[in-house]
N, C-alpha and C positions, 0 to 999 in steps of 0.2 A: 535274487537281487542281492549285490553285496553293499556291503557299506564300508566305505574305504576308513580306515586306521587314524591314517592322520586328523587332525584337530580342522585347519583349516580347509584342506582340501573336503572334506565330509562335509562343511555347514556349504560349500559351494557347490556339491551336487545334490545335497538337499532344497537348497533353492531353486535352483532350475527344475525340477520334477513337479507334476501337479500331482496336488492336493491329496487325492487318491493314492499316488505313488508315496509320498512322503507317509500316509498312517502306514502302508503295507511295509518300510521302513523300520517305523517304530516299533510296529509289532513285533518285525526280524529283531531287531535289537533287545527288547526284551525279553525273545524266544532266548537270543545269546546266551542273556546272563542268569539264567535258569542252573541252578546247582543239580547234583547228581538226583537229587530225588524228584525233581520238577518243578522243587518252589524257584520263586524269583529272590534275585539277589538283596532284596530289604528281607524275606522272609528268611534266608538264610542266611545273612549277617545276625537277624534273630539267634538262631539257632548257636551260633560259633562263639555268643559273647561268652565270657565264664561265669559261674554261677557267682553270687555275692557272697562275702566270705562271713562267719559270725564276727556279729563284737566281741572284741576278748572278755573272757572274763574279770567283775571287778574285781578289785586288786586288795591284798588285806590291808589295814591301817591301824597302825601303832601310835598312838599319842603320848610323847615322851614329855612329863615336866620334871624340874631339878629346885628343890628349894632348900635354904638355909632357915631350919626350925630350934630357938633357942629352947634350951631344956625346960624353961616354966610354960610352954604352950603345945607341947610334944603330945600329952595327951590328948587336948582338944584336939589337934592337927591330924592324930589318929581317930578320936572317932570321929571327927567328919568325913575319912576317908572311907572309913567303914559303913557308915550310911549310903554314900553314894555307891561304894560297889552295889548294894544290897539293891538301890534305884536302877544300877547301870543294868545288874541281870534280871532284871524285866522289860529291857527293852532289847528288841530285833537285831541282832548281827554281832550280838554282845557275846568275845569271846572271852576273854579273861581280863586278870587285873595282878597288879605287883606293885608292894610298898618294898622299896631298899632304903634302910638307916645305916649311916655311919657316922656315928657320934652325930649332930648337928647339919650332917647333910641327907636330905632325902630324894629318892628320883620313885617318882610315881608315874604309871606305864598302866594305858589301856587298851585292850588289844579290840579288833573290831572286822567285822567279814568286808566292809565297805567304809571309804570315805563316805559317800552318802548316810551310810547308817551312825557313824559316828556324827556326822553335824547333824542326824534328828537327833540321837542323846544332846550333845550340845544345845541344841535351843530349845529341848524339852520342857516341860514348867520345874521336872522335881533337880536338873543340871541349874537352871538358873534360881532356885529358892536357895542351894545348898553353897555356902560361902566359907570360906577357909580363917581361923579364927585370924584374927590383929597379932603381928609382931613378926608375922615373917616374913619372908625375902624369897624371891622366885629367881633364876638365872632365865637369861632371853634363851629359847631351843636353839640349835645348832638347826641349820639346816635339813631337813630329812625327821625331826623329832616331833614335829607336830607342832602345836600352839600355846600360846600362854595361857596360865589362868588371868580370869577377870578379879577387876578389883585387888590383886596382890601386886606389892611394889617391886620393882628390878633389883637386884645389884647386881655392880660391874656389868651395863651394857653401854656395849664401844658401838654396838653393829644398832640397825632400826628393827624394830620390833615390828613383823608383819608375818601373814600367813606363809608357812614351811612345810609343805606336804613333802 
């Protein structure tokens, strides 16, 4: 029994055929679309799809701040930096840290295996206990540098102050 190709002409000689004829039809039809190995073509569309590919890996993140520290608070400014390294490497993905001074300017850089891992530092209790002393000034990150500290004031920001990954 064949089954003609076309679209319309096939549902017109499936109607006229009884009952009987029509299943020995469908079975033909599904015998058709049987792949090399004998499954039917949902079972072997199974088989052809591609495997799913991994998520990439997380990606490392650097948190860059820039602050203007007048010389009577430079101390304080340094040890609270140095507390918090001491907090950062005991938490997870914690890869390193870097103070640079130039006279009155500082850029302080924490390095990190994940964004995730760095905003659990961030909202951890000993990130939010530890505060930067009174009197300095923060620059807004450049895109790509990461985020501001809290509680310390701008200078010179033209651009808005938001999340910069």
């Amino acid at each position: 029994m064949a089954l003609v190709a076309s679209g319309s002409q096939a549902y017109r000689t499936l109607q006229t055929r009884s009952v009987v004829a029509q299943a020995r039809v469908r079975r033909t039809a599904v015998v058709a679309q049987a792949g090399p190995n004998g499954a039917t073509a949902p079972a072997a569309a199974q088989q052809a799809k591609p495997k799913p590919v991994a998520a990439p890996a997380a990606k490392e993140f650097t948190n860059i701040n820039r602050f203007v520290v007048p010389k009577h608070v430079q101390q304080a400014f340094i040890a609270a930096w140095r507390q918090r390294e001491a907090d950062m490497q005991a938490q997870p993905g914690f890869m390193g840290f870097n103070v640079i001074s130039d006279g009155e300017a500082y850029t302080v850089s924490s390095s990190w295996a994940s964004i995730p891992e760095w905003e659990a530092w961030s909202l951890s209790e000993e990130c939010r206990r530890s505060h930067l002393p009174q009197g300095i000034w923060q620059f807004v990150p450049k895109k790509g540098e990461g985020f501001p500290e809290d509680f310390v004031p701008f200078k010179d920001y033209d651009e808005p102050v938001n999340a910069k990954y």
